[in-house]
C-alpha positions, 0 to 999 in steps of 0.5 A: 497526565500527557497523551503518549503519540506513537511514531511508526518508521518503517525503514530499509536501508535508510542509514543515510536518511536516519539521522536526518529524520531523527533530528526533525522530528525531535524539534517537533517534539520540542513544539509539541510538548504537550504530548509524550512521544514514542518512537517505533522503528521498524528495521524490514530486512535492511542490507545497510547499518540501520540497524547498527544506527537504531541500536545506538538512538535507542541507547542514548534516547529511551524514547526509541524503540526498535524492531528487526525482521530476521529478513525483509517482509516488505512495508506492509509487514512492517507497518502491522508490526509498529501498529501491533506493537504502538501504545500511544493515545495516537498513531502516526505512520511516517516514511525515514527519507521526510518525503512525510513533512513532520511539521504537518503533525502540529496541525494533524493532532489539532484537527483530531483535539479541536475539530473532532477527527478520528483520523488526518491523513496527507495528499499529495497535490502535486507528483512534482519530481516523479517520472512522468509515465510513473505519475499518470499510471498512478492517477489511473490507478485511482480512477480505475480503483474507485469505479472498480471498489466500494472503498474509496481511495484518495488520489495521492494519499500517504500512509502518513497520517495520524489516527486514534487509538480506536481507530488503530485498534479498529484496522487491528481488528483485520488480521487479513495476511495479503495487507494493502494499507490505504484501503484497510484505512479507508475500509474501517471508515472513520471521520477523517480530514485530509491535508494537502501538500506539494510534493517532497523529495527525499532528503537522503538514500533512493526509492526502493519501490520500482516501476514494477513493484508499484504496478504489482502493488496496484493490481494487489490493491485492486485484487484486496478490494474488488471482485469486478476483475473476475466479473469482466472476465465472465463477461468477455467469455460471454461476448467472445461465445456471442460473437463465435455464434454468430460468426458461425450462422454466417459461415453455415449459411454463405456456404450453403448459399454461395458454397464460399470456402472457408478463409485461408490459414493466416486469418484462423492462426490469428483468430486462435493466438487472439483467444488463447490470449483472451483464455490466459488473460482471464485464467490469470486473473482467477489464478490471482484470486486463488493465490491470494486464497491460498495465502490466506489459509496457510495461517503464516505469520505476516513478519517475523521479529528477530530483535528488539530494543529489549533484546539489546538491553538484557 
């Protein structure tokens, strides 16, 4: 009997990079015979006729099956919810726009069968394409997100990788609601192999992830994954204490030795627009800690499915 693979597609507003994506991967299907597929698209809110263009594969290929959020919850809601609703023997997860080659799952399944990995996951070598700034914020979130974590992130990881049932079953078992995927991936552990690849550009559409939305995805990841920011706040509180001591002793014994007046009103502005500062900064960071906090005790359903393939075929 053939092993099912399960194919997870988040997709928003990908109706111009669909019919492209659908097209390749089933010539990879055809190559990989030896396997039965499943094909799990995941409609997250899109504005556009995605939906209308999944309805339609998923008439005239049963292999497609489809779910649609009654509104846009975001990738990692839509990444739980293919992993939630996957049956296969493995489980990819690829993007729509083929920035995720589907050649490489030829060689990702063979490294699982032959070389006994639990899970391959793809690396980007190269940020060919990407703005400049953009490339170098993202390489030092690496460097900063592996002094700051126990988890180890990979430099240029992809969500695209091909896992086993264990494994999946595995990063289930995390039912955490403020969800960062690639450090829930290398948090269960598992033996993993990874390709590299230069880096693609899409085939069709525009990004949807912004400047800002990869910085507040960034600090999300490091809040999911180290305490070390609400450590460096404690000790800037220490070292300003220190160093107001000090200064302090200093400003005591100049005017008892030189009766020296104290400093005019620029300098003490200055000094109290600085710490209030520092104060709000630190402030911020417990407030993010808290957040999340509160997020995770109203017990709130990370997405909400509005329809399915079923649904269309009652």
């Amino acid at each position: 009997m053939k092993k099912k693979i399960s194919i997870i597609v988040p997709c928003y507003n990908e109706e111009e990079a669909l019919p492209i994506f659908y097209k390749e991967i089933k010539k990879i299907e055809e190559k990989m015979n030896y396997l039965h597929f499943e094909y799990i698209f995941v409609n997250d809110g899109s504005k556009d006729k995605t939906l209308d263009i999944l309805r339609k594969l998923s008439k005239k290929d049963d292999k497609v099956r489809y779910i649609s959020f009654s509104r846009n919850f975001g990738k990692e809601a839509a990444m739980l919810a293919g992993l939630e609703y996957s049956s296969g023997d493995y489980v990819t997860i690829m993007d729509a726009d083929l920035q995720d080659p589907p050649y490489l799952l030829i060689e990702m399944y063979d490294a699982i069968e032959k070389e006994g990995y639990d899970c391959v996951g793809t690396r980007r070598v190269t940020r060919k394409g990407e703005p400049p700034i953009r490339s170098f914020f993202a390489r030092m979130f690496y460097k900063i997100i592996n002094k700051m974590s126990k988890t180890e992130m990979v430099d240029g990881a992809r969500d695209f990788r091909l896992m086993t049932r264990q494994m999946v079953d595995s990063i289930l078992e995390l039912k955490e609601y403020n969800r960062y995927s690639k450090g829930l991936f290398s948090f269960v552990g598992y033996k993993t192999k990874w390709l590299e690849y230069e880096n693609v550009e899409r085939v069709a559409g525009t990004t949807k992830w912004s400047f800002w939305k990869l910085l507040i995805y960034a600090f999300e990841g490091i809040i999911a994954f180290s305490t070390v920011p609400l450590v460096v706040a404690a000790v800037i509180g220490i070292l300003f204490f220190i160093v107001s001591f000090i200064m302090i002793i200093v400003i005591i014994a100049k005017t008892l030795m030189f009766g020296d007046p104290v400093g005019g009103w620029p300098s003490l502005v200055c000094i109290i627009f600085f710490v209030s500062g520092v104060q709000l900064f630190c402030l911020g960071i417990i407030g993010a800690y808290l957040s999340k906090t509160y997020l995770e005790t109203k017990k709130r359903p990370i997405y909400i499915v509005k329809e399915t393939e079923k649904d269309k075929k009652k």
